[in-house]
C-alpha positions in Angstrom: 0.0 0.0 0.0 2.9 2.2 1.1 4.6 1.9 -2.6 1.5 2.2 -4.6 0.4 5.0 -3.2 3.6 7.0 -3.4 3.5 5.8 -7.4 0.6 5.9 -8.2 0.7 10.2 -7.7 2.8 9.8 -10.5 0.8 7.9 -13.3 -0.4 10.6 -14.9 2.4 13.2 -15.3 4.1 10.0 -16.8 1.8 9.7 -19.3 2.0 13.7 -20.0 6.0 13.0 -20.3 5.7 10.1 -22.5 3.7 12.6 -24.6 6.2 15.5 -25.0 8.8 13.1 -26.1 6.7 11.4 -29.0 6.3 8.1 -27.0 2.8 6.6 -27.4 1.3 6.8 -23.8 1.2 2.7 -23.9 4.6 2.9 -23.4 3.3 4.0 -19.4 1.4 0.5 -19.2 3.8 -1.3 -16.9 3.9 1.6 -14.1 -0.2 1.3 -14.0 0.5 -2.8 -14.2 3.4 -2.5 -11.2 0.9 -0.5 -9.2 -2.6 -2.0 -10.0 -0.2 -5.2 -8.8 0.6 -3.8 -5.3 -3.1 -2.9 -4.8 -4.7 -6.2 -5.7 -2.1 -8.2 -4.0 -3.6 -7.0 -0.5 -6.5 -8.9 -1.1 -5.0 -12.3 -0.9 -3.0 -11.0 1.5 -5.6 -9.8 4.0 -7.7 -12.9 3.5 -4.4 -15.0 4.6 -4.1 -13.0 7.4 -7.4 -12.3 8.6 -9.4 -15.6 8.4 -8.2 -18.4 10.4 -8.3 -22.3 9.1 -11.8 -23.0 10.2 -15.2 -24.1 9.4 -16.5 -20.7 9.1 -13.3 -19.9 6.4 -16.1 -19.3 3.5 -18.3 -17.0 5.5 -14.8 -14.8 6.1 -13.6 -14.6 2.9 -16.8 -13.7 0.9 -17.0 -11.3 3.7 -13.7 -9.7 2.9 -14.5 -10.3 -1.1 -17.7 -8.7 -0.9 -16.6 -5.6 1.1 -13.8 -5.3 -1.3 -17.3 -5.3 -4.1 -18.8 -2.6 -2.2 -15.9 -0.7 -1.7 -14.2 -0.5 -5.8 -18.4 0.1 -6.2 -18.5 2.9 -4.1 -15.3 4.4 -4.9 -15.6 4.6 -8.4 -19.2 6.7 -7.7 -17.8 8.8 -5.4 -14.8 9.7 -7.3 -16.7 9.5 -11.1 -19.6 11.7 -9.9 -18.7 13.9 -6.9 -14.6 14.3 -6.4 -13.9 14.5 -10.0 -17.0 17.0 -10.0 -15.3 19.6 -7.6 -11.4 18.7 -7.8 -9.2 18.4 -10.4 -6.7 15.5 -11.8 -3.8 17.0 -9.3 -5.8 16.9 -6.0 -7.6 13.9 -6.8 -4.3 11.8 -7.7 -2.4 13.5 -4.4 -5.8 12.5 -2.5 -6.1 8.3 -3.7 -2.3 8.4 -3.3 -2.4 9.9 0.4 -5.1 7.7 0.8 -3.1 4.4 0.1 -0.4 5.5 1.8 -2.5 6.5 4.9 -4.0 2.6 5.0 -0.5 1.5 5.0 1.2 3.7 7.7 -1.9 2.3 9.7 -1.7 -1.0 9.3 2.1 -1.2 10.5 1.5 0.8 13.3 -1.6 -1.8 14.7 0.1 -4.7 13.1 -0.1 -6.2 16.2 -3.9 -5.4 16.9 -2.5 -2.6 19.2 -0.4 0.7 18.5 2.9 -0.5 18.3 6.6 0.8 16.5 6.9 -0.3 13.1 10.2 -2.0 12.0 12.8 0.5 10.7 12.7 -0.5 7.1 8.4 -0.5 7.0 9.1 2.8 8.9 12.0 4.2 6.1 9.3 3.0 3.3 6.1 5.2 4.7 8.7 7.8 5.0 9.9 8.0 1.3 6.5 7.5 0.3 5.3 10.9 2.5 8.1 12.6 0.7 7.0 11.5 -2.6 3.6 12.4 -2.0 4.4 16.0 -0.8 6.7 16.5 -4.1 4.6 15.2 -6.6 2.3 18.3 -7.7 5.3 20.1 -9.0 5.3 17.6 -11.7 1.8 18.5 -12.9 3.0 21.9 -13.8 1.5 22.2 -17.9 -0.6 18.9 -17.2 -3.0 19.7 -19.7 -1.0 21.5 -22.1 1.2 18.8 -22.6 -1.9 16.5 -22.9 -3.6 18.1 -25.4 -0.6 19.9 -27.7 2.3 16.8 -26.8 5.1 17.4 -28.4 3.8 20.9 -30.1 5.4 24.2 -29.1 2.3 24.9 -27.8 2.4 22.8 -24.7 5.2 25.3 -23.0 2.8 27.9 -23.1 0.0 27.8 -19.6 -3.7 27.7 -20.6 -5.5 31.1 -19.8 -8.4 29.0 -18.1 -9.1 25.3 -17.4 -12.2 23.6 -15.9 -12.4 20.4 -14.8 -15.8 18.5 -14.3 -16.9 15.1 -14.3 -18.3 15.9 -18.0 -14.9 16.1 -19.0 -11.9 19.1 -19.2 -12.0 22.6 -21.2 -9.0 24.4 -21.9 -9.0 27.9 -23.2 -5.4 29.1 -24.3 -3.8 32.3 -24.0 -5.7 33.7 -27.4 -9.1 31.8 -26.9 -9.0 28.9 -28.9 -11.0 26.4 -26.6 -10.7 22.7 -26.1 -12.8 20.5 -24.8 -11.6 16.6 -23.8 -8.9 17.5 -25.8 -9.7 18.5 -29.4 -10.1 21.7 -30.7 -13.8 23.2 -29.9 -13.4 26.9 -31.4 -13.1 30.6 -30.2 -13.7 32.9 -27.9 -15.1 35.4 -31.3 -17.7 37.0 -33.6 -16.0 39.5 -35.4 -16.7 39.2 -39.5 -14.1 41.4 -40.1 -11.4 38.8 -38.6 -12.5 35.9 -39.4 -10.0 33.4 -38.3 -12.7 30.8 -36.7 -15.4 31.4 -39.9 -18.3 32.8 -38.1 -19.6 33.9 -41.8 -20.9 29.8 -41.5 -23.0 31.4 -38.7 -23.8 34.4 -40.8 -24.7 32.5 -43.6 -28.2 30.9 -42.4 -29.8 33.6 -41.9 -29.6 33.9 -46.1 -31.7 30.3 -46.3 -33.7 31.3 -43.7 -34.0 34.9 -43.2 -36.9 34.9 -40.5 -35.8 32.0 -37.7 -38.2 32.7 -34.9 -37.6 29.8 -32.8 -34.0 28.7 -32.7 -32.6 25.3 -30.8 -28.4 25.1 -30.8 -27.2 21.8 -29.9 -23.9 22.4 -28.1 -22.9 26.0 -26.4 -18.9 25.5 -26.2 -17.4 29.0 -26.6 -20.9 30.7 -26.9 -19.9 32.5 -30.1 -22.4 31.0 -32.6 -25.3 31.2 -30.0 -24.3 34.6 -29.4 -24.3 35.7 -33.0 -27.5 33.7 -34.0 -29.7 34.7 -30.6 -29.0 38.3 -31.8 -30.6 37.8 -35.3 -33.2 40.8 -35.4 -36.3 38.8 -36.3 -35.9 35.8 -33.3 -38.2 35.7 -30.9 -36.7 32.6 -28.5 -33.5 30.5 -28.6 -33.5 26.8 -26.2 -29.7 26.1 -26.0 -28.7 22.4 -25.2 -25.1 21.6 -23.6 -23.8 18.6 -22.1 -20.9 20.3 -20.4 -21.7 22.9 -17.4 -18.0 24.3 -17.5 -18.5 26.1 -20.4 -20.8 28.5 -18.0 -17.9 29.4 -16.1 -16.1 30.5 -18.8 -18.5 32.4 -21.2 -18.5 35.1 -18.6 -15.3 35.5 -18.2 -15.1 37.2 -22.2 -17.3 40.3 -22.6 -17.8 39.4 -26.3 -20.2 36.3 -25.5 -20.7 37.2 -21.7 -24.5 39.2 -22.4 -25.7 35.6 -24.2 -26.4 34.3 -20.7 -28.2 37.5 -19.7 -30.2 37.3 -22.9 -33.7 37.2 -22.4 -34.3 35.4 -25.6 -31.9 32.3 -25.0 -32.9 29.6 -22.6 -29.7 27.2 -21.7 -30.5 23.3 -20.3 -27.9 21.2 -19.5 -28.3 17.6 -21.1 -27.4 16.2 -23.3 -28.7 17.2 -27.1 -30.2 13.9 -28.4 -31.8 12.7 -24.9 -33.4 16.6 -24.7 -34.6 16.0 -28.4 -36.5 12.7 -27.3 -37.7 13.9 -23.9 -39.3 17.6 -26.0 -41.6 15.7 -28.8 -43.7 18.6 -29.1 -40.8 21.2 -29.8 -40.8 22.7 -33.1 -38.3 24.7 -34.4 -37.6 27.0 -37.5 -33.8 26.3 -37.4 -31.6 24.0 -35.6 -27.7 24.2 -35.3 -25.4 21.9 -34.2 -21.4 23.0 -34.4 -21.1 19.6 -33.8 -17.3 17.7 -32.8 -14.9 16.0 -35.8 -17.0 13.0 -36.7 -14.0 10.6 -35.6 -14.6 11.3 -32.2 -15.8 9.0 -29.7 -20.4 9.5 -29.9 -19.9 12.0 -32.0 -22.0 9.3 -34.9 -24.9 9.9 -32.1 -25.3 13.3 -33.7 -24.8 12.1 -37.6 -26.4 9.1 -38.0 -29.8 8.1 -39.7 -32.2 7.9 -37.1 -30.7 11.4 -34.8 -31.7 13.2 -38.5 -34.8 11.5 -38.6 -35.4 13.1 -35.0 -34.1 16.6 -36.1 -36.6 16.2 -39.0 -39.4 15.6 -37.0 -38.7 18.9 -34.3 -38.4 21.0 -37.6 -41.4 23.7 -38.7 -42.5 23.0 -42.1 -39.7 24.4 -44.5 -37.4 24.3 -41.4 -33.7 23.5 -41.7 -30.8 21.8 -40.0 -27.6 23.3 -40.3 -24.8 21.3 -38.8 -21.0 20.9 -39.2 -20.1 17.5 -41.1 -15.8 18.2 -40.2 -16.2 17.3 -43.8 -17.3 13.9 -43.4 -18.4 12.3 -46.6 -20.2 9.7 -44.5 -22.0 12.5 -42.8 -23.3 14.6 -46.2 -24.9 11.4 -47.4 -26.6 10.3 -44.3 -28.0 13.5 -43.9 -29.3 13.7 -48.1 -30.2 10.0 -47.4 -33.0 12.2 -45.1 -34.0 15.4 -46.5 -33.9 16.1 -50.0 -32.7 19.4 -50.0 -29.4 20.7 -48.9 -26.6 23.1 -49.2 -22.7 22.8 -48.3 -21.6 26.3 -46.8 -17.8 25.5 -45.8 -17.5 22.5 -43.6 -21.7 22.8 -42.8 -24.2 21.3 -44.5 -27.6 23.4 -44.5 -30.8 20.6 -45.2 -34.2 20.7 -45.0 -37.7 19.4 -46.7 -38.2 22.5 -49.1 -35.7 24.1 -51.7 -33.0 26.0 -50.1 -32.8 29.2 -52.0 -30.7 32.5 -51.0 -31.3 36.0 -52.3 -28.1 37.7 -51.5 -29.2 41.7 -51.3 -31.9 41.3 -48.3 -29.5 38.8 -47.0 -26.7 41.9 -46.8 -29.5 44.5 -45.8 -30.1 42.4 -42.7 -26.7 41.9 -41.8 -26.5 45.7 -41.4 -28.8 45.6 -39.3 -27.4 43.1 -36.7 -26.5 44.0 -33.4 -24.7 42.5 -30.2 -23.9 43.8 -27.0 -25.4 47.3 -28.2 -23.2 47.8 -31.1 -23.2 47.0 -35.2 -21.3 44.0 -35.9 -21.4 45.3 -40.1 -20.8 48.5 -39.1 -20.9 51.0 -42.7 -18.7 53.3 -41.4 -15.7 51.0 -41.2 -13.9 50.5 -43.9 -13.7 46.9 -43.1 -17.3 46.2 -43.4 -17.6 47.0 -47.0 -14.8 44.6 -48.0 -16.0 41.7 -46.0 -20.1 42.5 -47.3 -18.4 42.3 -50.7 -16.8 39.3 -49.8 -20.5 38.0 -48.5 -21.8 38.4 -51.6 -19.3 36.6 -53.8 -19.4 33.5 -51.9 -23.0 33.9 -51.5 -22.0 33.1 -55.4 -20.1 30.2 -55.7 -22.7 27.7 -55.7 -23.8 28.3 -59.3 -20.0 27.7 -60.0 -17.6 24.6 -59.5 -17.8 23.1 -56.0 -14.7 24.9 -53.9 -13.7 23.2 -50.7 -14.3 26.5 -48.8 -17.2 27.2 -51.2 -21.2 27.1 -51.7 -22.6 23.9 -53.1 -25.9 22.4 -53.7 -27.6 18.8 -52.9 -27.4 17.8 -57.1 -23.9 18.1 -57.3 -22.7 16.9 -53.6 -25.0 13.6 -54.7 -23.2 13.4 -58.4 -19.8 14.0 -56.7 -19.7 11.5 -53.2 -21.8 8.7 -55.2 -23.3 6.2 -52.8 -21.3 6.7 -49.6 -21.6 4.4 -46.5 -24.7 5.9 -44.5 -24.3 6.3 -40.6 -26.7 4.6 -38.5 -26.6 3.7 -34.7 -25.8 0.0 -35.1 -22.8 1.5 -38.4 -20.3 3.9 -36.1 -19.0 5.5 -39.6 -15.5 6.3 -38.7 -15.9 7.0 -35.1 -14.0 3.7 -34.2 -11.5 3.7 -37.6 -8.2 5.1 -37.7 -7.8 9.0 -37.2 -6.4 11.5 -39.9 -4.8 14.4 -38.1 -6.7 17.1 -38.7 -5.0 20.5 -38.0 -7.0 22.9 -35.8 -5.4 26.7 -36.5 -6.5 28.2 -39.8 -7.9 26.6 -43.1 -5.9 26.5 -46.0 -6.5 25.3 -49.9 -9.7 27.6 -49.6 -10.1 28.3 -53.4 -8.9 24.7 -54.6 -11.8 22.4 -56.0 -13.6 20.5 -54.2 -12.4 17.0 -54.7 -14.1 13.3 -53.0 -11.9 12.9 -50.1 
């Protein structure tokens, strides 16, 4: 108990290290075997010591067995859904380590069912173990950053925020780029002028459907898209959905997002998007959005296959449409035309719906002069900007009667001619959430005017 306590403070920082130095966090395996070792060899152990040869030996040992049920039970809850909800990886680790090392130091001193000295060596161990308890948070300076960028230069520079949850960990770094669990989740921004996370996607729906009264975003994050679309000037009421709590802490801590949870017209649940879907049957919406994960991610096919479009068809108004990010997932675009016969590729999104998506591009531009957040234009005419980026607007508004760009406009008829008869996503078919990954880079886009090939 002594030694896997003062080791086991050390697991994850290993894995961190392993990281930095391009060594696949496997490689940790036998310092999680040594000490998973130590742990489950009390068992035995105790049952030698602690039952006697007798005819009651069964009752003792499925005593001690099921206690040690009850107790890996109880533990697991306790640390899954109420430690892990209030502390973070460092305190938690320090706290099962200290823990470990506390049942040892006890059972030497009262080894002999009363207090008594330990031997010298036993007492030497519990010693070094203390000591390696007490230094081990100074090696979970960068934790995160070195667990999310590795071996990246980015993993020497500290996180502006991080919040820990038992939904997971979000990470916000020095120039707002959020992560959540890990991959890249978007930015703290809305400005059209600097574009570098594309909010012209978010922009760009209210050109399909220029009058969204009721609004339903499936996944907050950074706030940014909620914040642009809940200020559209003809909603009436936005119902946000978000698995993730933390993201609450953090949206007020950046004034351009921070009035969205003030905003009379949003409402915000925590849940999580499909399960709210299914518990609301009589919800109808105008639009919904989902700025939904990199499809390769672990449930992210809960949100792209068949039967989740089905449900998003069937909380849609007439002429209604879902606009969603496909992280340019051929298996995605056809699952989704597989349901609604109409749709449009803006970008990375994919705009579908029951009835022709058409887009007139001047009203579209008048009403984006018209849209205002925290009190203040966002097109504002008298910046020079603003003219250059409306022109902009209107070009790429466009590019779908030309040939399909990869950072382009392009309609249902030629996404269907050009991906054929891809694999469709259901819930029983994972599409590529349990294949091998393609790295996918998360700062900036390139190849923005190259064609549009089938990836």
């Amino acid at each position: 108990m002594l030694i896997a306590g003062g080791i086991s403070v050390y697991l994850p920082p290993l894995v961190t290290t392993l990281m930095t130095h391009k060594i696949s966090f496997l490689a940790s395996a036998p310092a999680f075997f040594l000490t998973a070792g130590l742990l489950g060899s009390a068992l035995p152990l105790l049952c030698q010591i602690a039952v006697p040869p007798h005819e009651n030996v069964g009752l003792g040992v499925s005593l001690i067995y099921g206690t040690n049920i009850a107790g890996s039970v109880l533990g697991s809850l306790a640390i899954g859904f109420v430690l892990m909800q209030h502390l973070g990886m460092r305190p938690i680790s320090v706290l099962l380590g200290l823990s470990a090392v506390s049942t040892g130091i006890l059972v030497l001193l009262f080894s002999n069912a009363r207090l008594s000295r330990p031997p010298n060596w036993a007492a030497a161990i519990a010693v070094a173990a203390l000591l390696s308890l007490a230094v081990a948070p100074r090696f979970y300076t960068l934790f995160y950053e070195k667990l999310v960028f590795g071996s990246e230069p980015q993993a020497s520079e500290p996180f502006a925020h991080v919040v820990e949850n038992r939904n997971g960990v979000i990470a916000v770094t020095q120039d707002g780029e959020v992560f959540g669990a890990g991959v890249y989740d978007g930015q703290f921004r809305i400005d059209p002028n600097n574009d570098t996370n594309l909010v012209v996607r978010a922009f760009v729906l209210s050109a399909y459907k220029p009058a969204p009264k009721r609004v339903l975003i499936i996944g907050l994050a950074s706030g940014s898209w909620a914040q642009i679309l809940v200020n559209h000037p003809r909603l009436e009421s936005m119902d946000i959905v978000e698995i993730n709590p933390g993201y609450l802490h953090l949206i007020p801590l950046y004034p351009v997002v921070s009035s969205l949870l003030a905003n009379p017209k949003a409402h915000i649940y925590i849940d999580d998007g499909r399960r709210w879907l299914i518990a609301h049957p009589e919800a109808r919406y105008d639009a919904i959005v989902a700025n939904t994960t990199y499809h390769w991610r672990d449930h992210a096919s809960g949100l792209l296959s068949q039967e989740f479009f089905q449900l998003i068809k069937r909380h849609l108004s007439p002429g209604g449409v879902y606009y969603f990010n496909t992280t340019e997932s051929v298996e995605a675009v056809g699952t989704a035309l597989s349901v609604f016969p109409y749709g449009v590729r803006v970008f990375n999104f994919l705009a579908v719906s029951d009835a022709p998506l058409n887009a007139a591009t001047e009203p579209w531009l008048a009403d984006l002069l018209t849209y205002r957040i925290n009190g203040r234009l966002v097109f504002d005419p008298a910046m020079p900007e603003t003219k250059l980026t409306l022109a902009r607007y209107a070009t790429f508004l466009q590019s779908i009667d030309h040939v399909p760009l990869r950072w382009g406009l392009e309609n249902s008829l030629s996404m269907r001619a050009r991906m054929g008869n891809p694999r469709l996503i259901t819930d029983d078919n994972m599409g590529l959430e349990w294949k091998a990954q393609v790295r996918t880079p998360w700062r900036g886009y390139q190849a923005q005017g190259t064609p549009y090939t089938t990836p």
